[in-house]
C-alpha positions in Angstrom: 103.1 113.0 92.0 100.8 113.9 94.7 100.7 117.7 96.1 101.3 116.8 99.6 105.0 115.5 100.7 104.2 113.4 103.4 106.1 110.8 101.7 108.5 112.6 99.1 110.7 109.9 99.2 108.5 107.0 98.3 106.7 109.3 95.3 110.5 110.0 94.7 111.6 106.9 94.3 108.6 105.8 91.7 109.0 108.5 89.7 112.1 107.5 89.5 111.2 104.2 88.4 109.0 105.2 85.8 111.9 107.5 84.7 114.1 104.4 84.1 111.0 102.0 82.0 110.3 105.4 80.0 114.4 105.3 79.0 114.3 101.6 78.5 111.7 101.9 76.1 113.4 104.6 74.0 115.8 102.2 73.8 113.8 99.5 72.9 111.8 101.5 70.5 115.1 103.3 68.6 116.5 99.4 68.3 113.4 98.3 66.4 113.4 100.9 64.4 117.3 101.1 63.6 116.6 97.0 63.3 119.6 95.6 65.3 120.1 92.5 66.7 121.2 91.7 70.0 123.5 88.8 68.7 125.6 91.3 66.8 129.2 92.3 67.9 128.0 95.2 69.6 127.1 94.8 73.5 124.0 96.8 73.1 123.6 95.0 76.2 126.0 96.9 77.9 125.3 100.0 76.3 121.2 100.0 77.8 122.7 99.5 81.2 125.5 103.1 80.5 122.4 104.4 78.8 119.6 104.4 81.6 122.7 105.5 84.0 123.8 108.4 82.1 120.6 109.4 81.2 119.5 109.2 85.3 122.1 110.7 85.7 121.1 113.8 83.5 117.5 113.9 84.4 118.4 114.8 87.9 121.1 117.2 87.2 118.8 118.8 84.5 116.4 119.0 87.7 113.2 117.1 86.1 112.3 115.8 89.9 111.8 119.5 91.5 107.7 119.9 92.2 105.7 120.9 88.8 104.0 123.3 90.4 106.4 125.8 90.7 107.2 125.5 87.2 105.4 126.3 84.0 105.5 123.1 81.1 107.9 125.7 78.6 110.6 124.6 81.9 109.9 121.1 81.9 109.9 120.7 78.4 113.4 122.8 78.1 114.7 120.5 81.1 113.7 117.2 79.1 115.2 118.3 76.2 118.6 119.3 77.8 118.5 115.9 79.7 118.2 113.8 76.5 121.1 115.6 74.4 123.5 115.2 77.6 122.3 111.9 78.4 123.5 111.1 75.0 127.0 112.6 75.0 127.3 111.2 78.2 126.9 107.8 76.1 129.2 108.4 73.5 131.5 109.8 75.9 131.4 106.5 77.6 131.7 104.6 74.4 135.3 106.6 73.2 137.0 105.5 76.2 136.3 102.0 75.8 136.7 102.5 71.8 133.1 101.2 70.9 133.1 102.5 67.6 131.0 100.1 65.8 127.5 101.5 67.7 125.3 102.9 65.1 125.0 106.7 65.2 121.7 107.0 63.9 120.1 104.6 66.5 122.1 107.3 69.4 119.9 109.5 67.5 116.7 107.5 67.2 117.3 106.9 71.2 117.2 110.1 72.3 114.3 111.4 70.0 112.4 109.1 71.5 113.5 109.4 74.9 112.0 113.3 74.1 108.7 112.4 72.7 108.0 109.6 75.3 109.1 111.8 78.0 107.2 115.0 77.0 103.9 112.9 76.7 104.4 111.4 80.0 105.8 114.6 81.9 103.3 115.9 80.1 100.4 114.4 81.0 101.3 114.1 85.0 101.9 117.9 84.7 98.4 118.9 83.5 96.5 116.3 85.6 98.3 117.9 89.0 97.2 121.4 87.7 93.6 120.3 87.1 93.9 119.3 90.5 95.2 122.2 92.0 92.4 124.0 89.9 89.8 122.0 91.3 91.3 121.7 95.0 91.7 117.8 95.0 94.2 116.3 97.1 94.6 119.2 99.1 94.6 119.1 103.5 92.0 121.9 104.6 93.5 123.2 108.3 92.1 125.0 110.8 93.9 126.6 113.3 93.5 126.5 117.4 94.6 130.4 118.6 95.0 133.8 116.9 98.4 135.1 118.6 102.4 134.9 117.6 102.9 131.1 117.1 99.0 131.1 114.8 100.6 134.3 112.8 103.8 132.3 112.3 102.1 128.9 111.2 100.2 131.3 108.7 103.3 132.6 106.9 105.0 129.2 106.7 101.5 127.7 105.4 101.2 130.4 102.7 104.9 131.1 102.1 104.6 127.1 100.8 101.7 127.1 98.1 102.9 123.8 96.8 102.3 122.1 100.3 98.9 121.6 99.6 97.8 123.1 102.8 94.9 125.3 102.7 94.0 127.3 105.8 90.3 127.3 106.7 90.5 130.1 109.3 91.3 130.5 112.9 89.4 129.6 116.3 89.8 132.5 119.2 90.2 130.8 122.5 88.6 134.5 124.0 85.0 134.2 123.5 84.5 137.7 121.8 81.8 137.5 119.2 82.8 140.9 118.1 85.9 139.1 116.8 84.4 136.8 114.8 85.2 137.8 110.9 88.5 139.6 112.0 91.3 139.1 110.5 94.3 137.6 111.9 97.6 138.2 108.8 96.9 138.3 105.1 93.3 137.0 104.0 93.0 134.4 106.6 89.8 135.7 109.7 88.6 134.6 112.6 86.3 132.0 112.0 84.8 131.4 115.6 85.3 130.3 119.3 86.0 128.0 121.3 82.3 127.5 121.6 81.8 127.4 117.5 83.9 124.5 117.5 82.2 121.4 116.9 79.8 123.2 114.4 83.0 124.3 112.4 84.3 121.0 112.1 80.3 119.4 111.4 79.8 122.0 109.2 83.1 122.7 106.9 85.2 119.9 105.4 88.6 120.3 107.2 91.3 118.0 107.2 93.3 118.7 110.5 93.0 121.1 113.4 96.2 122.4 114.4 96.7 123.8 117.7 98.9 126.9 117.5 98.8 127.3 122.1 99.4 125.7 124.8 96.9 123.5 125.3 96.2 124.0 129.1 95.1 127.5 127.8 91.9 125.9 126.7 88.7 125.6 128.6 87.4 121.6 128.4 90.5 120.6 126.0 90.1 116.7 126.9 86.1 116.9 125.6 87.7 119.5 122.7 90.0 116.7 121.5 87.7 113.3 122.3 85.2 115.3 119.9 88.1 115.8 116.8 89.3 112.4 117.3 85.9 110.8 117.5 84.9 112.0 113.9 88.2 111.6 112.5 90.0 114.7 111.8 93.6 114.6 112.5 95.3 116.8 115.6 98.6 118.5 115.2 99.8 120.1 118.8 102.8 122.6 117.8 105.3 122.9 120.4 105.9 122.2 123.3 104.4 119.1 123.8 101.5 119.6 126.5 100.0 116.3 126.2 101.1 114.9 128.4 99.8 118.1 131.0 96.4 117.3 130.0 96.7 113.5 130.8 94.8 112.6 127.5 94.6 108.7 126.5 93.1 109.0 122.8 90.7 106.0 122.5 91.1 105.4 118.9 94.0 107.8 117.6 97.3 106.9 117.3 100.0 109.9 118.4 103.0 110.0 116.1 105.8 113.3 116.2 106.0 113.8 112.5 107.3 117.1 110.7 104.3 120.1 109.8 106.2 122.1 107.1 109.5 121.6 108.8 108.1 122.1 112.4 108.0 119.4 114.8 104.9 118.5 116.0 102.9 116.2 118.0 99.9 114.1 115.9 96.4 112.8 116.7 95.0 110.5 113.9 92.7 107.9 113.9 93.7 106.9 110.1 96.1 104.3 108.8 99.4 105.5 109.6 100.9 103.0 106.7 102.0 106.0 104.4 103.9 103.4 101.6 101.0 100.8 101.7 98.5 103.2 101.0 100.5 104.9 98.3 100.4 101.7 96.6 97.0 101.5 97.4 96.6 104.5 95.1 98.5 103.2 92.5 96.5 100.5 92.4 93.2 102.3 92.2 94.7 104.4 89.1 96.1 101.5 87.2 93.0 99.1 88.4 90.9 102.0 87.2 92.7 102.9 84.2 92.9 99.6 82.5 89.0 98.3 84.1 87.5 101.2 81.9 89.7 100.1 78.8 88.6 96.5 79.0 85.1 97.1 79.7 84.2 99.6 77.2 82.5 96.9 75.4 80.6 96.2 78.2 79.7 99.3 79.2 78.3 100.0 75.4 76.3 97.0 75.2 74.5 98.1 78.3 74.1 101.7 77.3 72.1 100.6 74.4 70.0 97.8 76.8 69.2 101.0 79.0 68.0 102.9 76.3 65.6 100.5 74.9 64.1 99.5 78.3 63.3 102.9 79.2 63.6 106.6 78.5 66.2 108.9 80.2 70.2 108.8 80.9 72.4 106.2 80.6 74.5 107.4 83.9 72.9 107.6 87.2 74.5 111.1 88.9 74.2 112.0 92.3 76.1 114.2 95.2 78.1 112.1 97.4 80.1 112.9 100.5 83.8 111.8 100.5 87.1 112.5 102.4 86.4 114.5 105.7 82.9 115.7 103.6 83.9 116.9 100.5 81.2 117.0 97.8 81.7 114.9 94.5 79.2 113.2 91.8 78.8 109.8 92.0 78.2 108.0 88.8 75.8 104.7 88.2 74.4 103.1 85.7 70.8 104.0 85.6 68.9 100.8 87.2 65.2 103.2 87.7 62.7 104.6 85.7 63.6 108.5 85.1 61.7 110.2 87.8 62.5 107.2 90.3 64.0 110.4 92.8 60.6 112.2 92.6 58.7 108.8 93.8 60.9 108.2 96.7 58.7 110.4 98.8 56.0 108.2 98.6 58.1 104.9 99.7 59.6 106.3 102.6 57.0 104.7 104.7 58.2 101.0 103.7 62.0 102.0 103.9 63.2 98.4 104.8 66.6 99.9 106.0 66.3 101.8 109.9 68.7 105.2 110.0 69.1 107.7 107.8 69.7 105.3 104.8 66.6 104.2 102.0 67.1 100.9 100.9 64.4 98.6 99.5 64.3 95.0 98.4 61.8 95.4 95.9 61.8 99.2 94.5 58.8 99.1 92.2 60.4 101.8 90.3 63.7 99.4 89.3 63.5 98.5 85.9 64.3 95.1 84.7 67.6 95.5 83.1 68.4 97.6 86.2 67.5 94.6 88.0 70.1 92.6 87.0 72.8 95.1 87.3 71.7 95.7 90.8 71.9 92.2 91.9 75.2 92.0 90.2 76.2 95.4 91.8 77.6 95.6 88.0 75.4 99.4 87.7 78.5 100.1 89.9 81.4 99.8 87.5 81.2 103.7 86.4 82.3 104.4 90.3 85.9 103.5 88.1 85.6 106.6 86.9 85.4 108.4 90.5 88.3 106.1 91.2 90.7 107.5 88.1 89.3 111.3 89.4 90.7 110.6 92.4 87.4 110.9 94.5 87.7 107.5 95.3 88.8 104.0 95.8 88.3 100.9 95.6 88.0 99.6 98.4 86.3 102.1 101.5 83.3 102.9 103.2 80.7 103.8 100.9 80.3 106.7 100.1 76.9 108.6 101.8 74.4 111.4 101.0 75.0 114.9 102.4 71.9 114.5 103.9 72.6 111.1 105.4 75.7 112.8 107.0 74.0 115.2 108.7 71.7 112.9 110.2 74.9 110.9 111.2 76.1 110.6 115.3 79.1 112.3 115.7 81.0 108.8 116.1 79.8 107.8 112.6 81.1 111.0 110.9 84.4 109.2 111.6 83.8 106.7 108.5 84.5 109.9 106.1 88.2 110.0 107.2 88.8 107.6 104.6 88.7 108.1 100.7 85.3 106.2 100.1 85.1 102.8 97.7 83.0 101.3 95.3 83.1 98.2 98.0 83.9 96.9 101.6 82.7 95.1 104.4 79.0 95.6 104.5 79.3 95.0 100.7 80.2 91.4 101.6 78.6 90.4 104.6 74.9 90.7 104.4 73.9 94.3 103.1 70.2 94.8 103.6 70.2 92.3 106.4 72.9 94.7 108.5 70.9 97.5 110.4 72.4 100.6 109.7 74.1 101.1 113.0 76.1 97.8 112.6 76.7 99.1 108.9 78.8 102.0 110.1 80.7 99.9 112.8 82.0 97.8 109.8 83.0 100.7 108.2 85.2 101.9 111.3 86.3 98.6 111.6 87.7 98.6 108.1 89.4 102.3 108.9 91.0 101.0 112.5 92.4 97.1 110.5 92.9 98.3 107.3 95.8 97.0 105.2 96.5 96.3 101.4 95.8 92.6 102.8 92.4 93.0 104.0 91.7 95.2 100.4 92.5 92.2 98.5 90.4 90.1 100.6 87.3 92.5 100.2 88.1 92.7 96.5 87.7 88.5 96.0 84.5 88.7 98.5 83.5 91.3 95.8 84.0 89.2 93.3 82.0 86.3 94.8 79.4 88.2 95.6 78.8 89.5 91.7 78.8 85.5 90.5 76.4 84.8 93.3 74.3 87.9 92.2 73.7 89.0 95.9 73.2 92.6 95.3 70.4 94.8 96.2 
């Protein structure tokens, strides 16, 4: 499951799950191939329901549920096998005390082959997704730290003496404005990476995740403006103990303040994110699956117009492009190619009839569209590869879309908030005007999705999507 724990127990619980459909089918498959029939004297019946329990049962004594990454595949492979072979004698354990003799011995032993095959490709498969991600640094929180003194040295070892956690410490602030500091470091490999007074242009310039205050807060020079700033451009605060607050007399304006747990230490939270942990882990889960099977059942599609692209004119079939996502991280962006080949070396030249005000160029009639690339624009179908961005992880379905690094840098400091959530291939603006919305009104839709966002209002936005394609409204 994911690298952060936020919600073990949920991700617990559906791995779980999955764990019991994976045992039902190895049940399923070693009856069709042993033959049986369920109308037979034998409760086979029954025997699934002692199956999946005994075999639960095994897979968490065997330990299959403890984090992947602290294992190598050899253990996980050794666990399933163990789990499989006592899940079994669990079974025909069970079956001599009640003296069901007449079960087929060779279907016990069709049942737990395949409980190891399907097992090791699923296990399998989750294990070396989570370490490309761990290679690549996806799902991963980026912190930086408020203070350089005991409790900032004692947030560093817990950080680092938890590599799983998916924490990854950016650096520490110095509340003493001493230049000289600056690049010094404070334990292991982790420096000084400013002042107070480098703030804002740390968090503008660096993608990071939370800022984590490791001091009393009335220990910092303009704290309330310090704070406004982080919470205005949505990056989450964490305020270690004790609880100083409520010293300062801040209201947040758009953050909500939970006490939730930092690697076992209590502390006091800023966010101005959904708080809905569950509902937006099932809002992942849809992504994947939605993802998954959209690429599967399109491939026709997207073949057919691969070869339409390629006659019309030359070049790629895919449209790539650097995007900015969660908090700012960098990711490529895939289209379908709706311009001629050099359309990004003729934009220069149409920046005087930009139809779009703000950092943003959008045109209603881009001489350099071609005509197939037409119609997928005002079908927003030159969109559908974004499904593969969705299955990387880099992002969702539904979200604010996603902008270019140099858009974001032209962004106010309020409209940096709309990267605090994973960016979509539709939302809002998608579905209520586009071109007609001036770019300022653009990004309060986007915050306004962040601030009301539910799996409700996704599926809403998903059948105004919809609509919108039949209706071929896209630009």
């Amino acid at each position: 499951m994911g690298i952060l724990k936020k919600n073990s127990d949920i991700l617990l619980t559906i791995n779980q799950c999955i764990d019991i459909l994976i045992i039902a089918a190895s049940y399923w498959a070693a009856f069709t191939t042993r033959d049986l029939q369920l109308n037979s004297d034998v409760p086979y019946l029954f025997i699934l329901f002692i199956s999946i329990t005994c075999c639960h049962f095994s897979l968490r004594i065997a330990g299959i549920y403890k984090p992947f990454r602290k294992q190598k595949f050899t253990h996980v492979f050794t666990k399933i096998n163990q789990a499989s072979f006592t899940g079994t004698a669990g079974i025909i354990f069970i079956m001599y005390l009640l003296h069901m003799e007449a079960v087929s011995r060779l279907f016990l032993a069709y049942f737990t082959i395949y409980q190891i095959l399907f097992f090791t490709v699923v296990k399998g498969t989750l294990f070396y997704i989570l370490l490309r991600n761990r290679t690549k640094d996806y799902n991963t929180r980026n912190i930086l730290i408020i203070g350089t003194k005991a409790r900032a040295r004692d947030l560093i070892t817990e950080i680092q003496s938890n590599p799983g956690s998916g924490y990854r410490i950016h650096g520490c602030v110095d509340t003493v404005d001493k230049k000289n500091d600056i690049g010094k470091t404070v334990l292991s490999d982790v420096s000084i990476v400013g002042t107070m007074d480098d703030f804002k242009e740390i968090l503008l310039k660096n993608v990071i995740d939370e800022v984590l205050f490791a001091l009393p807060l009335k220990n910092i020079p303009n704290i309330h403006e310090i704070i406004l700033f982080t919470e205005n451009i949505g990056i989450k605060v964490r305020i270690l103990p004790d609880f100083q607050i409520q010293k300062i007399m801040y209201h947040p304006e758009t953050a909500k303040i939970t006490i939730d747990s930092f690697l076992g230490i209590p502390t006091m939270s800023l966010s101005s994110t959904p708080h809905r942990e569950s509902a937006l882990i099932i809002k992942s889960l849809i992504d994947y699956s939605t993802a998954g099977l959209g690429i599967v059942f399109l491939l026709p599609f997207f073949i057919l117009t691969a070869l339409l692209i390629k006659l019309e004119s030359k070049g790629p079939i895919f449209f790539s492009q650097t995007r900015s996502g969660l908090n700012g991280r960098d990711f490529t962006l895939y289209k379908f190619r709706t311009m001629v080949a050099d359309a990004e070396s003729l934009k220069t030249a149409l920046n005087a009839i930009n139809e779009m005000d703000g950092p943003v160029f959008k045109m209603k009639h881009d001489p350099r569209v071609t005509k197939i690339g037409s119609l997928l624009r005002k079908t927003s179908l030159d969109e559908l590869p974004q499904l593969f961005n969705v299955l990387k992880g880099e992002m969702s379905l539904v979200g604010p879309r996603p902008p270019l690094p140099s858009e974001v840098r032209e962004y106010r400091h309020w409209q940096r908030r709309k990267l605090s959530m994973k960016p979509g291939l539709t939302c809002i603006w998608q579905v209520s005007g586009r071109n007609n919305t001036s770019f300022e009104e653009w990004m309060r839709m986007d915050l306004e999705y962040i601030d009301n966002w539910s799996l409700i209002l996704d599926i809403k936005l998903l059948l105004l999507t919809v609509r919108e394609v039949l209706y071929r409204k896209g630009q």
